[in-house]
TORNU-24941 format. One line per 2 residues: number of its first residue (from 1); their letters; for each residue x, y, z of C-alpha. Coordinates in nm, 4 decimals, padded with zeros to 6 digits. Layout:
<pts>
NUM> a> X Y Z ~ ...
</pts>
This chain:
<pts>
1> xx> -00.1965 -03.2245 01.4559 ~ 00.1656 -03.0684 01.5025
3> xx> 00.2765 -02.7206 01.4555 ~ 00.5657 -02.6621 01.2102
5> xx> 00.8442 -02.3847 01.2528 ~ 00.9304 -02.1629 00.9566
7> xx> 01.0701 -02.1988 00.6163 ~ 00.9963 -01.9192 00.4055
9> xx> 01.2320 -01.6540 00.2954 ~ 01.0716 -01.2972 00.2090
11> xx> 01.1574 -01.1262 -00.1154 ~ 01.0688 -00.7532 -00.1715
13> xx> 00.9237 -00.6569 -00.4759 ~ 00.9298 -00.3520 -00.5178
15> xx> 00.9876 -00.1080 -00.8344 ~ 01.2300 00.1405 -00.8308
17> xx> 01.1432 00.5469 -00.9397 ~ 01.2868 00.8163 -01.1198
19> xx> 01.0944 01.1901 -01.0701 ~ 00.9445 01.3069 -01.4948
21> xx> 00.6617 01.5019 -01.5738 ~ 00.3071 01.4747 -01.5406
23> xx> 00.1205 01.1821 -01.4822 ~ -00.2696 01.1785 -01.4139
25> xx> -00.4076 00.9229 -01.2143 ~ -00.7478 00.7897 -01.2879
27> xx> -00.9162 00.5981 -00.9952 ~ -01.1935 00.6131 -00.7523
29> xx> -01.1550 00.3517 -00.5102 ~ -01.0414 00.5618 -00.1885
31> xx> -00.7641 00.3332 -00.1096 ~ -00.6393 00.3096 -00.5205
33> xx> -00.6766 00.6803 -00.4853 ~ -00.3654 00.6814 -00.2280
35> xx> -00.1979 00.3636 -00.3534 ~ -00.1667 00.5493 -00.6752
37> xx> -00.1033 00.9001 -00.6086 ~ 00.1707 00.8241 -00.4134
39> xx> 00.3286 00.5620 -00.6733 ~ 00.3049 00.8829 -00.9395
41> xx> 00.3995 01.1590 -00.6895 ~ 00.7220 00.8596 -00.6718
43> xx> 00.7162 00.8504 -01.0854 ~ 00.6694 01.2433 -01.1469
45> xx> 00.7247 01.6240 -01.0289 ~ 00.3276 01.6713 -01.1107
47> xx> 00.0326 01.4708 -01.0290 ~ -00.3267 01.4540 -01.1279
49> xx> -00.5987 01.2688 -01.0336 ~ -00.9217 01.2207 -01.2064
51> xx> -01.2329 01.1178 -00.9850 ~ -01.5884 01.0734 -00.8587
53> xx> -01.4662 01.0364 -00.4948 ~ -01.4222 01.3048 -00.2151
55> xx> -01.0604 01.1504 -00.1517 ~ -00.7775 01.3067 -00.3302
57> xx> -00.4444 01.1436 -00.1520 ~ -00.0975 01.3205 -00.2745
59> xx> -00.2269 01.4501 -00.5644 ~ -00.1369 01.8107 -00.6680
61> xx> -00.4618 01.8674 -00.8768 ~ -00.7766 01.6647 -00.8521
63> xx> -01.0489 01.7028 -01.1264 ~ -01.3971 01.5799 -00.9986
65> xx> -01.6824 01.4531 -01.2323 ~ -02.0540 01.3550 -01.0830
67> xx> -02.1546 01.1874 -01.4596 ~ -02.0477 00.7908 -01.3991
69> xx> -02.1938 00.7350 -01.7493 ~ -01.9129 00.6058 -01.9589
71> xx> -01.9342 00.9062 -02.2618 ~ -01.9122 01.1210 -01.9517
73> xx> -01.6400 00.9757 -01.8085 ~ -01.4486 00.9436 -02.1130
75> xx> -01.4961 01.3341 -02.1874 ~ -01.3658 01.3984 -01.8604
77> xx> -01.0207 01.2169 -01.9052 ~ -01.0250 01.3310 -02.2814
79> xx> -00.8593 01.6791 -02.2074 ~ -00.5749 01.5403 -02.0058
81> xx> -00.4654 01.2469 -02.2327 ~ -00.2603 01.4264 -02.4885
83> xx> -00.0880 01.6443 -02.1814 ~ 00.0297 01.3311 -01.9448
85> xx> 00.3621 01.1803 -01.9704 ~ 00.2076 00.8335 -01.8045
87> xx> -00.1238 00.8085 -01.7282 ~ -00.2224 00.5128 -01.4214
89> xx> -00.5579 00.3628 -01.3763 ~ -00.7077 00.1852 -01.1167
91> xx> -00.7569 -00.1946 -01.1731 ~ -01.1461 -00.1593 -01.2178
93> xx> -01.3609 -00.2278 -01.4766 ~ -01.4023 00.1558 -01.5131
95> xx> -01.0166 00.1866 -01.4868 ~ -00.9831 -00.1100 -01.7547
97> xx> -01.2137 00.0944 -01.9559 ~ -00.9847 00.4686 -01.9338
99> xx> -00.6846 00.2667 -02.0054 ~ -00.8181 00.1495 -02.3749
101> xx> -00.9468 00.4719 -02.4743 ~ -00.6651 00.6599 -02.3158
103> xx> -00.4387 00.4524 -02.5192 ~ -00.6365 00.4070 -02.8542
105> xx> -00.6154 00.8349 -02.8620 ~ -00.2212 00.8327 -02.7859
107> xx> -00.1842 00.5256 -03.0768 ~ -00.0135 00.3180 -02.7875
109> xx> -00.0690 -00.0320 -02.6054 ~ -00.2136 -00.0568 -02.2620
111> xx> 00.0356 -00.1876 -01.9679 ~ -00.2327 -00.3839 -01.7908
113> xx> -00.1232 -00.5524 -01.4509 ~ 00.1553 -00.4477 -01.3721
115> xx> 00.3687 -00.5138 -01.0244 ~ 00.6310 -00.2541 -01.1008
117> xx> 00.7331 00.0449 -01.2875 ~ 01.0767 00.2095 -01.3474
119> xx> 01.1123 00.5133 -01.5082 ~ 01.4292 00.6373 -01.7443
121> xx> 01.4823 00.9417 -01.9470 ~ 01.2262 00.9044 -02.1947
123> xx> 01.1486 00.5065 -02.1082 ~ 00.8987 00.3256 -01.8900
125> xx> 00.9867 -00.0342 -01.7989 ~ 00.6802 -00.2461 -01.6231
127> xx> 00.7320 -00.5795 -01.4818 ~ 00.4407 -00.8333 -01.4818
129> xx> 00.3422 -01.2035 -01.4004 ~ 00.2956 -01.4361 -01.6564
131> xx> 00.2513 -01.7984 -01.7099 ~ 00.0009 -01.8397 -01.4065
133> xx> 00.2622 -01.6281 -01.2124 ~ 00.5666 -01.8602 -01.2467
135> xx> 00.7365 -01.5687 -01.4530 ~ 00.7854 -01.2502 -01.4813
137> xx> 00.7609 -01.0268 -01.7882 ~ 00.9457 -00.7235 -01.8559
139> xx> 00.8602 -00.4781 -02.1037 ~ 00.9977 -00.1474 -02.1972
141> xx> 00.8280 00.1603 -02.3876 ~ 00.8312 00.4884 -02.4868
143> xx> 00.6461 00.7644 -02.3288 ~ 00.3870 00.8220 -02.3322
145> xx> 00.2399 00.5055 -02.1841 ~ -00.0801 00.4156 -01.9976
147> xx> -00.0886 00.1706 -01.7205 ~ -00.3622 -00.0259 -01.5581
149> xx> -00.2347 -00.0930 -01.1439 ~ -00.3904 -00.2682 -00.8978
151> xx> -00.4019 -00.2748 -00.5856 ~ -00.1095 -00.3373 -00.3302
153> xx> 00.1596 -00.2487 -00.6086 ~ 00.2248 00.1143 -00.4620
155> xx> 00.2383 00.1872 -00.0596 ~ -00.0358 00.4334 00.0639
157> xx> 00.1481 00.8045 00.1099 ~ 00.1346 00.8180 00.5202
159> xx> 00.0425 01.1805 00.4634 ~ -00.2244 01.3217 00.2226
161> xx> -00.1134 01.6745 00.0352 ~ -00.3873 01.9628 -00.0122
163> xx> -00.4935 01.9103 -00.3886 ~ -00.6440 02.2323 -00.6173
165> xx> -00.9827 02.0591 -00.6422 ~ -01.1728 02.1675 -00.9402
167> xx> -01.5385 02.0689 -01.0625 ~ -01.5636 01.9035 -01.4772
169> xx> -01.8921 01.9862 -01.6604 ~ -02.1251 01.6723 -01.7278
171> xx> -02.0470 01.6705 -02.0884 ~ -02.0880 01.3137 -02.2813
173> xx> -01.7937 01.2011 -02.5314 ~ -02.0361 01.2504 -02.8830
175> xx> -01.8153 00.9444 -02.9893 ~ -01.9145 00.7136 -02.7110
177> xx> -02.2280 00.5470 -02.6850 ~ -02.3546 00.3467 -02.3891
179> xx> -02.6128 00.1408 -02.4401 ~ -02.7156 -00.0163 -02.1811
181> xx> -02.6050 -00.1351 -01.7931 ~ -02.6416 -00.3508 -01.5572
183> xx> -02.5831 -00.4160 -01.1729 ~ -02.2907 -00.5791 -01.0700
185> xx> -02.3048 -00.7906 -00.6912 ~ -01.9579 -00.6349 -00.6239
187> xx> -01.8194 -00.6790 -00.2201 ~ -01.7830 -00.3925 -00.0150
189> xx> -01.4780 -00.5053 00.1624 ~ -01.1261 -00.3744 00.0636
191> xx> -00.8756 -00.6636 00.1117 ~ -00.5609 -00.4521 -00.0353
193> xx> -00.6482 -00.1782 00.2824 ~ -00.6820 -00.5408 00.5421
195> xx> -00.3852 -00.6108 00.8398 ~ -00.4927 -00.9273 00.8973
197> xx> -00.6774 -01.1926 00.6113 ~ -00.8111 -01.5041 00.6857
199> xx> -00.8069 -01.7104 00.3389 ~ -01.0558 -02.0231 00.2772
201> xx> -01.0083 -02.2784 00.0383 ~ -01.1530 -02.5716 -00.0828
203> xx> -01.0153 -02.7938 00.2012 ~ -01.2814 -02.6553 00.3937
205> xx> -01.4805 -02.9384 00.1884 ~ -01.8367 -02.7411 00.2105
207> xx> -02.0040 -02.3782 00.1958 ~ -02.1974 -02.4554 00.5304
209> xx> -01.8093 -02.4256 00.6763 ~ -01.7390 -02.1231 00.5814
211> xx> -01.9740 -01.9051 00.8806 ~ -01.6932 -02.0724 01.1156
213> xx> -01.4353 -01.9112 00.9243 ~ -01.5599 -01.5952 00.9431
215> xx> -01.6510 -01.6345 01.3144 ~ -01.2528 -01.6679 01.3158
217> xx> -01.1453 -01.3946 01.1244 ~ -01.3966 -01.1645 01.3004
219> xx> -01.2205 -01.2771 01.6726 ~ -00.8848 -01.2135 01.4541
221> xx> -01.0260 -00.8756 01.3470 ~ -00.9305 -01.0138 01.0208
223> xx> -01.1231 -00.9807 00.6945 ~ -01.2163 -01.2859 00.4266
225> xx> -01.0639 -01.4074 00.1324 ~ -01.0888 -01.7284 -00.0834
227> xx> -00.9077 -01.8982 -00.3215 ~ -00.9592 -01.9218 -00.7293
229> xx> -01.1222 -02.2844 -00.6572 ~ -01.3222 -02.1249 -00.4319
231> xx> -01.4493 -01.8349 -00.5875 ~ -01.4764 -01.9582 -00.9322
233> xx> -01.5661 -02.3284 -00.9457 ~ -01.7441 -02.3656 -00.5984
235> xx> -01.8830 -02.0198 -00.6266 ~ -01.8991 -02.0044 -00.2200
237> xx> -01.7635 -01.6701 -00.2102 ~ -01.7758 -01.3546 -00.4399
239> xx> -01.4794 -01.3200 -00.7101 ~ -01.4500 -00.9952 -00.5531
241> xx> -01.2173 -01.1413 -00.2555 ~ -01.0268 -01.3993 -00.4926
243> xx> -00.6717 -01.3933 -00.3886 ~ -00.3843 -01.4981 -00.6481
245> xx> -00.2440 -01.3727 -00.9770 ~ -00.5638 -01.2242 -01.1472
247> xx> -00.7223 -01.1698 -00.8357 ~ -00.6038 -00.9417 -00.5597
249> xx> -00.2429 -00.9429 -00.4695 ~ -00.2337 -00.8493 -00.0949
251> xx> 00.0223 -00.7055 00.1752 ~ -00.1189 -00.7707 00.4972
253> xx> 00.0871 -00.7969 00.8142 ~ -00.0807 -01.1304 00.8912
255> xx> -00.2011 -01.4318 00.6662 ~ -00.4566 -01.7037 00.7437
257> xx> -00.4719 -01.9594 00.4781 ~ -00.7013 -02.2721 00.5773
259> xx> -00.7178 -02.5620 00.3775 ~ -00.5661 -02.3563 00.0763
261> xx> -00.2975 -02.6621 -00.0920 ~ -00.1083 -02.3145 -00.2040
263> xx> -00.0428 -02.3395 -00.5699 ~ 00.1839 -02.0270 -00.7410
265> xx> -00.1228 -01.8503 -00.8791 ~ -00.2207 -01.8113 -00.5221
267> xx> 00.1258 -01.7612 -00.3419 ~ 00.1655 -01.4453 -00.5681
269> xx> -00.0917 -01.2821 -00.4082 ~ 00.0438 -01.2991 -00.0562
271> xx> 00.3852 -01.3453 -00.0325 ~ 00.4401 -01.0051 00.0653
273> xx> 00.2338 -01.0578 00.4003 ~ 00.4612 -01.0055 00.6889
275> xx> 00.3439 -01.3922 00.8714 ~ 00.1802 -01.6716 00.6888
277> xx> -00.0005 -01.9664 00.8787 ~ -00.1371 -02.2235 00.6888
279> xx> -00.4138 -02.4794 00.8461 ~ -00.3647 -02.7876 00.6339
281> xx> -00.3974 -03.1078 00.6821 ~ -00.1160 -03.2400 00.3971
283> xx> 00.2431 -03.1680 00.5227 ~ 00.3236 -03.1820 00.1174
285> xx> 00.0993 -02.9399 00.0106 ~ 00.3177 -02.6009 -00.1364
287> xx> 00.1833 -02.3250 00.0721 ~ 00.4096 -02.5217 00.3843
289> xx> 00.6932 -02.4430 00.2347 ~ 00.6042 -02.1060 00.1923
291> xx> 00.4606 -02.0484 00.5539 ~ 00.5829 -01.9259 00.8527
293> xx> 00.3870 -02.1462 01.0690 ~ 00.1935 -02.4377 00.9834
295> xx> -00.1008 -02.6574 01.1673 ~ -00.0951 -02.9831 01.0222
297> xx> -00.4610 -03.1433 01.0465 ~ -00.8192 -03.1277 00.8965
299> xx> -00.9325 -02.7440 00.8730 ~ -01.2603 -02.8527 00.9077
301> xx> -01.1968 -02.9903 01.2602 ~ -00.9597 -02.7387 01.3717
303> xx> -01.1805 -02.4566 01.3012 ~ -01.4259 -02.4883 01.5490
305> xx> -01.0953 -02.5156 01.8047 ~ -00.9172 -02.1635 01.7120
307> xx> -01.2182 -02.0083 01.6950 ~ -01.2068 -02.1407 02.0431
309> xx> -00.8948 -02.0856 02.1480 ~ -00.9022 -01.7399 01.9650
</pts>
């Protein structure tokens, strides 16, 4: 095995902002919550946030509902939709749903997935990946405009504002019905919030591997995400901590990819981290390029050794 020096060259994605109106912010995810508010505190003079939670970032008005029933839910955004300039939600399956509805009332198409927003006069531009994340799409509307964000696209607000909290009735949207749910195996952990990530991939050859890995990233203080490969096709680890593209796209200040070959889809996801080091045993494969230090050789057998050494 052989270490190898660095080669990649950052590039800083990042959208710029012009201050409009109002935009309300539906999320409840306590890191979206500050991710967002501070992206539309960036976007607007007035921000409002719509949420279950108890955490209210830089918003200037928070709205609280206790109902997680989806008629419920929808009633509670209903009021604000026609009174928003932009309206964000959070990347969730929730979120997903608000950003539909929110759009079907206002007669507009969702911006789903976006990685930045620019604001002009009376124009929102988005930026998004496409093609697997070998392009990038632009596209341009007119206000108002809904927008589905995910994680790691704004920067937390260092300092949370004192919001006017105020309680919404539990009252269903007539229109809606829900007919049924179900329970979803969803992770805990909150990779867009993680320092340090330690990613697995399928050079780790087996499941039984993967208790060394996170032996490692616990020594590292790190937390664990997979590949698509991984998560999708081997099903060794939830889809919750997929990293790439349609996954989670992450900003930590330290990387850990082992035996992941480093393909586009998954290089979008982390090639804002501040170091990448890549365990791999193929000198070829694309994420050495795009590492700042590499450890040639089998992850399998250098595991056990930095968890070691670590």
């Amino acid at each position: 095995m052989h270490l190898l020096e660095p080669s990649r060259s950052m590039s800083d994605k990042v959208g710029r902002y012009m201050t409009m109106n109002k935009i309300t912010v539906f999320a409840n995810g306590a890191n979206n919550i500050k991710e967002l508010t501070a992206g539309a505190k960036a976007l607007g003079s007035k921000v409002v946030l719509i949420t279950s939670a108890k955490t209210f970032g830089c918003a200037d008005e928070a709205f609280c509902y206790e109902d997680s029933s989806v008629p419920c839910i929808l009633k509670s955004l209903s009021d604000f939709i026609s009174d928003s300039d932009i309206i964000i939600c959070e990347s969730s399956c929730d979120g997903r749903l608000v950003a539909g509805y929110a759009a079907a009332k206002l007669g507009v198409s969702p911006l789903c997935d976006v990685s930045s927003v620019t604001v002009t006069g009376s124009t929102v531009q988005t930026q998004r990946l496409v093609f697997g994340g070998s392009a990038v799409k632009t596209e341009s509307s007119s206000l108002p405009a809904v927008i589905v964000v995910g994680s790691g696209v704004f920067d937390a607000a260092a300092e949370p504002v004192d919001a006017k909290i105020e309680d919404l009735p539990s009252q269903p949207d007539d229109s809606v019905e829900q007919i049924g749910t179900r329970e979803l195996d969803v992770s805990s952990v909150n990779l867009a919030a993680a320092k340090r990530i330690v990613g697995i991939g399928r050079g780790l050859s087996s499941a039984d591997n993967i208790p060394c890995a996170e032996k490692l990233a616990a020594k590292l203080g790190a937390e664990v995400g997979c590949s698509r490969p991984v998560a999708e096709e081997e099903h060794w680890y939830p889809k919750e901590r997929y990293i790439g593209v349609s996954g989670c796209m992450l900003k930590p200040n330290f990387y850990m990819a082992i035996g992941i070959s480093g393909q586009i889809q998954h290089m979008v996801g982390i090639n804002q981290a501040n170091v990448i080091f890549a365990v791999n045993k193929d000198e070829k494969a694309p994420i050495v390029s795009q590492a700042d230090y590499t450890l040639i050789g089998d992850a399998v057998e250098l595991l056990p050794i930095l968890v070691e050494k670590f």
